[in-house]
C-alpha positions as CSV (number, residue, x, y, z in Angstrom):
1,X,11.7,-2.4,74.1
2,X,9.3,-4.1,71.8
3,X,6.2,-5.8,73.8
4,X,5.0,-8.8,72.0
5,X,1.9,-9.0,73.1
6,X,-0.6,-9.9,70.0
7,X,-3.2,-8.1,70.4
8,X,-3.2,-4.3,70.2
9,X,-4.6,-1.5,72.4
10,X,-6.0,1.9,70.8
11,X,-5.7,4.6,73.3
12,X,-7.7,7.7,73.3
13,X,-5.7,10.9,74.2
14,X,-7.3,14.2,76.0
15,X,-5.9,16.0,78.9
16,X,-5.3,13.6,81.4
17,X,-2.5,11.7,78.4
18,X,-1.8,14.5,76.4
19,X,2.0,15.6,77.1
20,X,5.0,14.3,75.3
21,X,6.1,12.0,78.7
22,X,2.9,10.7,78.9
23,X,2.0,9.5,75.5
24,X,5.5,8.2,75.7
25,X,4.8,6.5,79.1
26,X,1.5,4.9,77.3
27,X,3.5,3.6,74.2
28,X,6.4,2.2,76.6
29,X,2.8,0.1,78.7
30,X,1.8,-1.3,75.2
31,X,-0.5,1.1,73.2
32,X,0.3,0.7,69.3
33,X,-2.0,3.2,68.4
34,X,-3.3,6.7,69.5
35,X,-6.8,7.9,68.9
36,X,-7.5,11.8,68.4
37,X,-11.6,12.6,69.0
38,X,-12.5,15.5,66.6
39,X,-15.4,15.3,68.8
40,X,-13.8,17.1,71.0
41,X,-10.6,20.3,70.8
42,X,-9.6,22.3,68.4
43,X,-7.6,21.5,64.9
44,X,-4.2,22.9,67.3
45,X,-5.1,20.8,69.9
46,X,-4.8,17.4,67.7
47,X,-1.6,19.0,65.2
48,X,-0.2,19.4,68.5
49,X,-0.9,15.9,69.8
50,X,-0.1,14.5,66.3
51,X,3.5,15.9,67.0
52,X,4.1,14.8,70.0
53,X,3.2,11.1,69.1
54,X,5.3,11.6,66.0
55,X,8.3,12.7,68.4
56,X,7.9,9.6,70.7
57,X,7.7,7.7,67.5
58,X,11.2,8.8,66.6
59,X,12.3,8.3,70.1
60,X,11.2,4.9,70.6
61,X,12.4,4.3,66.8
62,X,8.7,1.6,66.0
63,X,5.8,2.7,64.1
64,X,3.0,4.0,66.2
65,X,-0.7,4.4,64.2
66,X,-3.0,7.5,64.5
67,X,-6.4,7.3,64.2
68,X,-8.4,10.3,64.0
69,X,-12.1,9.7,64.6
70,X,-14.7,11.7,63.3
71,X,-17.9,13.0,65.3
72,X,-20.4,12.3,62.5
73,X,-24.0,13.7,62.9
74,X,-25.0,14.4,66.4
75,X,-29.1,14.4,66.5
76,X,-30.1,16.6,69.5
77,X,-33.1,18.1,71.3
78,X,-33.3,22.2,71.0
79,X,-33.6,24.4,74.2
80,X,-36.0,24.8,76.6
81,X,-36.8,27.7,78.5
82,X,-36.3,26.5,82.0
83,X,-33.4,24.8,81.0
84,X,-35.1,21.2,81.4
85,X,-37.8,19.5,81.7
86,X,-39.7,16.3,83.7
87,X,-41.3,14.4,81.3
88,X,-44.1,12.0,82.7
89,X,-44.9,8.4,81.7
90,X,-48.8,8.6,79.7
91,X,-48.0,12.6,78.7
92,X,-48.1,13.5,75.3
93,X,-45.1,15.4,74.2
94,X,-44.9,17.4,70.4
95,X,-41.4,17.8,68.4
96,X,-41.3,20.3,66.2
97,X,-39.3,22.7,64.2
98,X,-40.5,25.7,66.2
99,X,-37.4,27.4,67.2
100,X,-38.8,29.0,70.2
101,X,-38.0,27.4,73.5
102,X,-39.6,24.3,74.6
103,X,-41.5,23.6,77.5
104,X,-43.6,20.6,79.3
105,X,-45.6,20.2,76.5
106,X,-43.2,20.4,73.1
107,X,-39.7,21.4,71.8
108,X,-37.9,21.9,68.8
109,X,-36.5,19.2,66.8
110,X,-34.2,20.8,64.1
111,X,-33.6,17.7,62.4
112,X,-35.9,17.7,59.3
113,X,-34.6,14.1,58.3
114,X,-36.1,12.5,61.2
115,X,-39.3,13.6,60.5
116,X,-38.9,12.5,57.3
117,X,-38.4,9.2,58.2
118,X,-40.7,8.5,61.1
119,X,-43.7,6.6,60.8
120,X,-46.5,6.2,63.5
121,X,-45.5,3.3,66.6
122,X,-41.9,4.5,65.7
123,X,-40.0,4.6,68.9
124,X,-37.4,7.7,69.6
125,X,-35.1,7.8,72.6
126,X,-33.9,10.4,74.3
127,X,-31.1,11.2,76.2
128,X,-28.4,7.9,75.3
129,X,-31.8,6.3,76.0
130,X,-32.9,7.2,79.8
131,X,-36.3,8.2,77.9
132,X,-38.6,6.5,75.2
133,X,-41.2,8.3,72.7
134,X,-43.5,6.4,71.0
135,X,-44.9,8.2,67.6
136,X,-48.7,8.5,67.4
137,X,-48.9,10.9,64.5
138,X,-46.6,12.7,62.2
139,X,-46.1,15.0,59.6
140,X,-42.7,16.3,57.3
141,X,-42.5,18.6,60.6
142,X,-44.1,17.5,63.7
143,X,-44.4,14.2,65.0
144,X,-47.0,13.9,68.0
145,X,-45.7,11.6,70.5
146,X,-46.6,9.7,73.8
147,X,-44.4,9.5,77.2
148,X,-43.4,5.8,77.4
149,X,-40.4,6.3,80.0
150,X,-39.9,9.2,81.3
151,X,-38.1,11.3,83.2
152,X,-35.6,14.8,83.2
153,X,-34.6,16.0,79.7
154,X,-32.7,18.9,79.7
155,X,-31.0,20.8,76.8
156,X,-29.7,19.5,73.8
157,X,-29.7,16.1,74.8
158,X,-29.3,13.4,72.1
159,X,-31.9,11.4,70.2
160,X,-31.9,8.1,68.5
161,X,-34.3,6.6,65.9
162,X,-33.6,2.7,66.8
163,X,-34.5,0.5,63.9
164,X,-34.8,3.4,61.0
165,X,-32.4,4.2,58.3
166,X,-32.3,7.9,58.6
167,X,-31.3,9.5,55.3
168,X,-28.5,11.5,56.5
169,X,-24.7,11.5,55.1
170,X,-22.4,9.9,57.8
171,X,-19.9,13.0,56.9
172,X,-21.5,16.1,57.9
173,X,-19.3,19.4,57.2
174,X,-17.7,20.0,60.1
175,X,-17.1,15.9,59.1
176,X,-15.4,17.6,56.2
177,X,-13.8,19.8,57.3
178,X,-11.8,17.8,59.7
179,X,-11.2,15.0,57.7
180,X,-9.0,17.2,55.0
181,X,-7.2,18.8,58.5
182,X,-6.7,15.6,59.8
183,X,-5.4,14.1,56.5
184,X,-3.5,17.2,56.1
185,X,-1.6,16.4,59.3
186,X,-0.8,12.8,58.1
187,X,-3.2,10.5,60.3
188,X,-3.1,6.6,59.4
189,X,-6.8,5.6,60.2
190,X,-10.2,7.9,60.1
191,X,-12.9,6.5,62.3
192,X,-16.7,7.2,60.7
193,X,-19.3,7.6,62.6
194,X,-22.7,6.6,62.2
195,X,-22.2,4.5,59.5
196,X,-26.0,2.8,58.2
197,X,-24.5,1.1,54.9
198,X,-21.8,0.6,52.6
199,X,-22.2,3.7,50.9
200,X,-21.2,5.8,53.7
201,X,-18.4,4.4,53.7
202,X,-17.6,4.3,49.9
203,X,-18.6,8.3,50.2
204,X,-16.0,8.9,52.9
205,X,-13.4,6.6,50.6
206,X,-13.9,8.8,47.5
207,X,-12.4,11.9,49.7
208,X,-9.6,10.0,51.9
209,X,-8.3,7.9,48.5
210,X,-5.2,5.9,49.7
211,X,-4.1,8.8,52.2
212,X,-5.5,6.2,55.0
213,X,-7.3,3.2,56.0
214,X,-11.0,4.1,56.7
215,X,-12.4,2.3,59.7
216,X,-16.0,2.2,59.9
217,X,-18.0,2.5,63.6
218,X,-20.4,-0.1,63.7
219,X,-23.3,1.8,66.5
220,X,-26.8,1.7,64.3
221,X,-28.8,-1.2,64.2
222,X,-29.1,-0.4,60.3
223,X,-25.6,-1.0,59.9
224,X,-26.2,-4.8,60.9
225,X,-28.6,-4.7,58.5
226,X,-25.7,-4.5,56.1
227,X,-23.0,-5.9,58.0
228,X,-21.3,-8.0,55.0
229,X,-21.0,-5.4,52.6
230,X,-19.7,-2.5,54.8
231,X,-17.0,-5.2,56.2
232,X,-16.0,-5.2,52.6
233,X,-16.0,-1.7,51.8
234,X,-14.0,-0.5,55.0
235,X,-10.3,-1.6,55.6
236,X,-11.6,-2.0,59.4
237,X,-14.4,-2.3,61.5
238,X,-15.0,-0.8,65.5
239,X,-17.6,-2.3,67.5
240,X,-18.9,0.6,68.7
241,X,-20.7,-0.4,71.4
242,X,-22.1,2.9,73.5
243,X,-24.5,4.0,70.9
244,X,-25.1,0.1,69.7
245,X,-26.2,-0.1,73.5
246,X,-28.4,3.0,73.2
247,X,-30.3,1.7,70.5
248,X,-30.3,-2.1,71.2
249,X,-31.6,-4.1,74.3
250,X,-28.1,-5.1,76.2
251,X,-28.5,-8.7,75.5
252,X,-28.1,-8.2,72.1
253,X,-24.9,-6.4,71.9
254,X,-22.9,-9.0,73.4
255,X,-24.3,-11.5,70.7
256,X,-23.7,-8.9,68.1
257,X,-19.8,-8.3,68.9
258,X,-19.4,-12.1,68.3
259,X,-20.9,-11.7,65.2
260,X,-18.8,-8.5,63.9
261,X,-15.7,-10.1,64.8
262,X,-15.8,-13.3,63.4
263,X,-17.3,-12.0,59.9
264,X,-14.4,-9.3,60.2
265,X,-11.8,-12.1,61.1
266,X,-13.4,-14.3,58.2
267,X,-13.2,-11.0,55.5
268,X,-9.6,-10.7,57.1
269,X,-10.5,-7.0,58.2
270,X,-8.8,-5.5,61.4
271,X,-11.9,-5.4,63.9
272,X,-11.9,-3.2,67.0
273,X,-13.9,-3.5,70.2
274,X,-14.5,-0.1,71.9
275,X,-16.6,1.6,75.0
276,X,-15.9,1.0,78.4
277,X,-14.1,-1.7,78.5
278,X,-12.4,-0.2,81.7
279,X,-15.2,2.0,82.4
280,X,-14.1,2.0,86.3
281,X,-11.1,2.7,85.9
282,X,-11.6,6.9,84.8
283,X,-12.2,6.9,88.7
284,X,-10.0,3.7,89.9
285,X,-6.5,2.4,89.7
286,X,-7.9,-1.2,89.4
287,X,-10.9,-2.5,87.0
288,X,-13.7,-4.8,88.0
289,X,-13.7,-8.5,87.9
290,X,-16.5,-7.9,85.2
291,X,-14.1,-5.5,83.2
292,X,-11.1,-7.8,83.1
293,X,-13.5,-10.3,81.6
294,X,-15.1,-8.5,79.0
295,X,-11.2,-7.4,77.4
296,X,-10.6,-10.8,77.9
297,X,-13.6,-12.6,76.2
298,X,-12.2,-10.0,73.0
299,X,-9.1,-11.1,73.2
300,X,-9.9,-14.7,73.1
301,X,-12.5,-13.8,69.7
302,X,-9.2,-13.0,68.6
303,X,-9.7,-9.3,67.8
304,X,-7.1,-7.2,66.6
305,X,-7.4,-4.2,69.4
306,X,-9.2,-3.4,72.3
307,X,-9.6,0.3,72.7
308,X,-9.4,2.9,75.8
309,X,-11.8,5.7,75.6
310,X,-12.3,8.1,78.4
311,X,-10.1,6.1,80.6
312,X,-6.8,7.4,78.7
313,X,-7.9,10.7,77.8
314,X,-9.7,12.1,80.5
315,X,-9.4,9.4,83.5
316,X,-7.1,9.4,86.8
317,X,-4.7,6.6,85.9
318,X,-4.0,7.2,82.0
319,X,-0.6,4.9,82.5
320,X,-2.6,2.1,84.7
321,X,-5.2,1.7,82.6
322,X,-2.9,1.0,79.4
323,X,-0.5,-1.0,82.2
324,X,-3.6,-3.2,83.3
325,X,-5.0,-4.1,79.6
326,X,-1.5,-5.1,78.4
327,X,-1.5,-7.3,81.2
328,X,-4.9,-8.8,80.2
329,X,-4.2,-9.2,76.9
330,X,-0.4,-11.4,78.1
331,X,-2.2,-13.5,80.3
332,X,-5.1,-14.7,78.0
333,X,-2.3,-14.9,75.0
334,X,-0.3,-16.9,77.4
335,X,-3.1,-19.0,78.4
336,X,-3.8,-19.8,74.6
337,X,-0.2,-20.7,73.8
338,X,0.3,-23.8,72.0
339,X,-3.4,-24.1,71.4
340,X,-5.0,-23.4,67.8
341,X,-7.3,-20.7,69.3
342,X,-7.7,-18.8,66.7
343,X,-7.9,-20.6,63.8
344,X,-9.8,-18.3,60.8
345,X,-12.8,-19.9,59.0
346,X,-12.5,-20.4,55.4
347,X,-12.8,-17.2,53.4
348,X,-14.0,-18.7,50.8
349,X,-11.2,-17.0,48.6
350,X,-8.9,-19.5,46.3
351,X,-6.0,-17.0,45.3
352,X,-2.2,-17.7,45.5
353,X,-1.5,-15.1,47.9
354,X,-4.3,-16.9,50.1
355,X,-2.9,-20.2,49.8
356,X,0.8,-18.8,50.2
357,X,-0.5,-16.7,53.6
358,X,-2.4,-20.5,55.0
359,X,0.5,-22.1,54.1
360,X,2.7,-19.7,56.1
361,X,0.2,-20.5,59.0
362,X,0.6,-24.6,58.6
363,X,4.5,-24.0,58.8
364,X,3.9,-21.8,61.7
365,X,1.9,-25.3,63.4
366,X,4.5,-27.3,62.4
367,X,8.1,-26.8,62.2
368,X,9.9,-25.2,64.9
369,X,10.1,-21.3,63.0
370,X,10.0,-18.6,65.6
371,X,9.0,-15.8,63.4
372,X,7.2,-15.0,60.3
373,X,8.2,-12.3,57.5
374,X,5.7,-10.6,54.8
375,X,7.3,-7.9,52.1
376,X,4.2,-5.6,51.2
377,X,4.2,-2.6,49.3
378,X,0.3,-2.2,50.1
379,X,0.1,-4.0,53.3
380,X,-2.2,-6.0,51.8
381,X,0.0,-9.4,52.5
382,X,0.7,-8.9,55.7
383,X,-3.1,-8.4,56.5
384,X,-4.2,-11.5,54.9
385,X,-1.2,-13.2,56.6
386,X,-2.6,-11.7,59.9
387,X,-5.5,-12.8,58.9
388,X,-4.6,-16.6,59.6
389,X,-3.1,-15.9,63.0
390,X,-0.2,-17.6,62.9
391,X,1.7,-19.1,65.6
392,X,4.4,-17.3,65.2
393,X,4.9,-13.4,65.3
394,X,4.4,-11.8,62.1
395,X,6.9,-9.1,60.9
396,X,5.3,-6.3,58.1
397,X,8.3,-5.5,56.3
398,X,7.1,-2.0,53.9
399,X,9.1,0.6,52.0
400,X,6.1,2.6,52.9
401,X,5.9,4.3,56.7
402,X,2.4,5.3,56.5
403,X,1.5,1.4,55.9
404,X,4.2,0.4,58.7
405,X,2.2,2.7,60.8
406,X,-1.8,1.4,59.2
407,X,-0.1,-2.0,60.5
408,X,0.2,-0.9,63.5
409,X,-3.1,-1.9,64.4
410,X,-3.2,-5.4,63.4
411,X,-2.8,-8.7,65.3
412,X,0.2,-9.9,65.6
413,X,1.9,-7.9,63.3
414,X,5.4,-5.9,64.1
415,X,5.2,-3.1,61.5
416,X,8.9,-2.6,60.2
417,X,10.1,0.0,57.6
418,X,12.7,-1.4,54.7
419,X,13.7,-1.3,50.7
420,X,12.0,-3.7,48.9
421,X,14.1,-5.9,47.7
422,X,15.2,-6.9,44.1
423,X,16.5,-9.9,44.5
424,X,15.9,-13.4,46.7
425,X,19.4,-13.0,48.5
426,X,18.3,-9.7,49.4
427,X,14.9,-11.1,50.7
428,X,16.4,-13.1,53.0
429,X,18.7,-10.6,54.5
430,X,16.4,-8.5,55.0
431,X,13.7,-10.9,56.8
432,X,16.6,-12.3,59.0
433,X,18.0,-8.7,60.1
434,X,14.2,-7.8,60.9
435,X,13.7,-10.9,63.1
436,X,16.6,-10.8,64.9
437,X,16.4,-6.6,65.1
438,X,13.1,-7.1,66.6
439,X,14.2,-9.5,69.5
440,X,12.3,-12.4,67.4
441,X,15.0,-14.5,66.4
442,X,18.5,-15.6,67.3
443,X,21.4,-17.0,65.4
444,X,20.5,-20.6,63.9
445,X,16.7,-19.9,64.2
446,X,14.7,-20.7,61.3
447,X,12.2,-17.9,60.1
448,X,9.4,-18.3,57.5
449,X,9.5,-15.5,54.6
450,X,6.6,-14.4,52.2
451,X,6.6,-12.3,49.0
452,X,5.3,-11.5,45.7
453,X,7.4,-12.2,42.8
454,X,8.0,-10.3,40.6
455,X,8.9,-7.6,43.4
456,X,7.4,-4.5,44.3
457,X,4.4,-5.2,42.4
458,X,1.0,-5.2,44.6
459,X,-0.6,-8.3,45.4
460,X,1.8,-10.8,43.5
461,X,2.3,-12.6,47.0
462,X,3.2,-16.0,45.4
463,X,6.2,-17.4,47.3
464,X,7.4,-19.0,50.4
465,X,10.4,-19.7,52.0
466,X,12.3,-20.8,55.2
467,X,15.5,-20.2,56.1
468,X,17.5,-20.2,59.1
469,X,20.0,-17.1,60.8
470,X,23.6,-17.2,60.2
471,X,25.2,-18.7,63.6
C-alpha cells in the first residue's frame, strides 16, 4: 500500500478531515504526516484526533508522524466601541494601553513589548497587513502614529512590527501549557511559532528534551537575520510563508524560500514549505495552474514536505486536495528521474558517517542497487543519508517508533521499526527483509546497507555494504 513518492505532504486536520475514515482516506492519497493546530480546539479535540491517527497507523501497519504546532504569541488590536473603525490615509491614529474602547482617533494596544521596541519612522501593520502605521512619536506606552494605508480595522485584529526584534518569548503560557499536553499525548514534531533567533528555539528544546523533534516556523524577517544558526539549533525548519508575506514585500518571499531550503538541505535539516500552496482548493476540487506550479517549483528545490493548511482541515475536498499534491509531487519526481537533480552542496563536514552516507549516494549513481538501508538508533544516519538524496529509496530501519515516526517526514525515507542488530549476518537480513517487505526489492536485487559499528551506539555510522536478495 506503500506510495513511493519522495517527497512528503503534511496535512493539517480540523473538521472537514477529522474522522477515523477520513484521516485514513488522507494517509491511503499520500499524507505521511498529520498536523494538529493548537491554534485552534480544545486539548480533547487533538487526544482525540491523536487516536484516531494512531488507529489508522495500526491499521495501515507504516509509521505516520504527528506534528503539533503551537500558536505562539498573537499581537492584537483591543476593542473598539462600534465594533470597528475606518481609518483614513494622512489621520493620525494613537495606541495606547488605555483599556477603554477605542474609537476613530485611538485604541488600546496591550502589548507593552511593542512599545518597548518602537522607535519613531517604525512602520506597524495592521490587520495581516491591509493597513500601515508609521510611528511619529513614542513613549514606553503610547506611540503616536500617522495613517499611511488605510482602511476598516475592526476588533482584535492582528499587528506586526516588520523589521524589529520584539523582545517577547516565542512560548507564551498557553504555549506551555500545550506543549506538556501535547507531549503528554506522544506527538513526534512541535511546530514554534514566531521564532526571531536561535534562542527561541534552544528555550523551547530545554522543555521538549528528546521527547520530539522541534521544528522551527521561519515567518519574521528577524529570523532571516539569523537564519544559520536557528537551522542548526532546530531539527527542522517550515517556511512559513503567510506571516513572512505579511511582513515582507511578495517578491521577496519567493527569493527567500530558495534561500531557507537550500541552507536547510546544505545543514541536512528536514525543510518544510507551508501556506496556501492550494489555496483554491478550500473552495474547488481542482487548483490553479499557478498552484500546481508553486508545489512544484518545491518539489524540484528538493524539499522534504509540502504542507496542506486549511485546505485539509477545514476545505470542501479534504481527499482531493491530498489526491492532487501526490500527484504533483509523482509527476515532477518522474520528470527528474535519472537526472542528478538534487545533488546536496558540500556541508563542509569531513566525518565518517558523512563520507559513509555520500558514498551510499555515489553507489546509488552507479551500480544498479534499487534500494538503500540505514540502521539508526537516533535517526541521525538516515537524515544525513537523506540528506544526499540518493537515487535510490532510503529505508530508516529503528528500534525506536517515535524516530520511525520523526522520519516520517523526511525525503525519501521509508521509516521501518526493527531490533538492532548484533551482528553483520543479522544486518543483512534485516536490510533485505525491509526492502523486499516494503515492495522495494525483489529476489536477486542488490541493496546498499549502512551502519555504525560497533552496534547500537549513536553516531558510529562507519560502514557500508552491498549485497544482493536470496533468489
Amino acid at each position: 500500500m506503500t506510495d513511493h513518492n519522495r517527497t512528503r505532504i503534511l496535512a493539517t486536520l480540523g473538521p472537514a478531515s477529522d474522522t477515523e475514515a477520513q484521516i485514513e482516506a488522507l494517509a491511503l492519497a499520500g499524507a505521511r504526516v498529520f498536523r494538529l493546530n493548537f491554534s485552534h480546539g480544545t486539548h480533547a479535540d487533538h487526544a482525540e484526533r491523536y487516536a484516531r491517527i494512531r488507529r489508522v497507523e495500526k491499521k495501515l501497519g507504516r509509521p505516520l508522524g504527528i506534528l503539533m504546532d503551537l500558536q505562539g504569541p498573537k499581537l492584537r488590536v483591543s476593542t473598539f466601541a462600534q465594533g470597528s473603525i475606518t481609518l483614513k490615509e494622512g489621520a493620525t491614529f494613537r495606541l495606547d494601553q488605555d483599556p477603554q474602547p477605542g474609537d476613530e482617533q485611538r485604541v488600546c494596544l496591550p502589548h507593552p513589548e511593542i512599545f518597548a521596541a518602537l522607535k519613531p519612522q517604525t512602520d506597524l501593520l495592521l490587520d495581516d497587513g491591509k493597513l500601515r502605521l508609521r510611528v511619529l512619536e513614542c513613549g514606553e506606552d503610547f506611540a503616536i502614529t500617522q495613517v499611511e494605508v488605510g482602511g476598516k480595522l475592526s476588533d482584535r485584529k492582528g499587528v506586526n512590527v516588520p523589521g524589529v526584534l520584539l523582545p517577547i518569548s516565542a512560548l507564551t503560557e498557553k504555549d506551555r501549557q500545550d506543549l506538556a499536553y501535547g507531549l503528554q499525548l506522544g506527538v513526534d514534531w512541535v511546530a514554534l511559532s514566531f521564532v526571531q533567533r536561535p534562542e527561541d528555539v534552544l528555550e523551547a528544546k530545554a522543555l521538549i528534551q528528546d521527547q520530539a523533534w522541534i521544528m522551527a516556523k521561519l515567518e519574521k524577517p528577524s529570523a532571516i537575520d539569523h537564519l544559520d544558526a536557528i537551522i542548526e539549533a532546530a531539527d527542522g525548519i517550515m517556511v512559513a510563508r503567510g506571516d513572512l508575506g505579511v511582513e515582507l514585500p511578495a517578491p521577496q518571499v519567493p527569493v527567500l524560500q530558495k534561500r531557507i531550503v537550500t541552507q536547510s538541505r546544505q545543514a541536512g535539516k528536514p525543510v518544510v514549505v507551508a501556506t496556501q500552496m492550494l489555496e483554491s482548493m478550500i473552495q474547488s476540487p481542482v487548483p490553479t495552474r499557478a498552484e500546481a506550479s508553486d508545489v512544484a517549483t518545491a518539489i524540484y528545490d528538493g524539499v522534504d514536505a509540502v504542507m496542506l493548511s486549511a485546505e485539509s482541515a477545514a476545505g470542501q475536498y479534504p481527499l482531493e486536495a491530498v489526491s492532487i499534491m501526490s500527484s504533483i509531487i509523482r509527476a515532477v519526481e518522474d520528470d527528474c528521474a535519472g537526472q542528478d537533480r538534487w545533488q546536496p552542496e558540500s556541508s563542509g563536514l569531513h566525518t565518517t558517517p558523512d563520507a559513509i552516507c555520500s558514498a551510499m549516494r555515489d553507489v546509488a549513481a552507479n551500480s544498479d542497487a534499487v534500494a538503500g538501508v540505514a540502521f539508526s538508533m537516533s535517526g541521525f544516519s538516515v537524515l544525513r543519508a537523506a540528506r544526499e538524496r540518493p537515487a535510490f529509496p532510503l529505508i530508516g530501519l529503528t528500534p525506536d517508533i517515535g524516530i520511525a515516526r520523526r522520519l516520517s517526514l523526511v525525503w525519501g525515507v521509508e521509516p521501518c521499526c526493527s531490533a538492532h542488530p548484533q551482528q553483520v549476518d543479522e544486518m543483512i537480513a534485516s536490510a533485505t527483509q525491509a526492502a523486499a517487505g516494503q515492495g522495494l526489492a525483489q529476489p536477486g536485487d542488490k541493496v546498499v546497507i549502512i551502519a555504525g559499528i560497533p552496534f547500537g551506539k549513536v553516531g558510529s555510522t562507519n560502514l557500508l555494504h552491498i549485497t544482493r536478495l536470496p533468489q
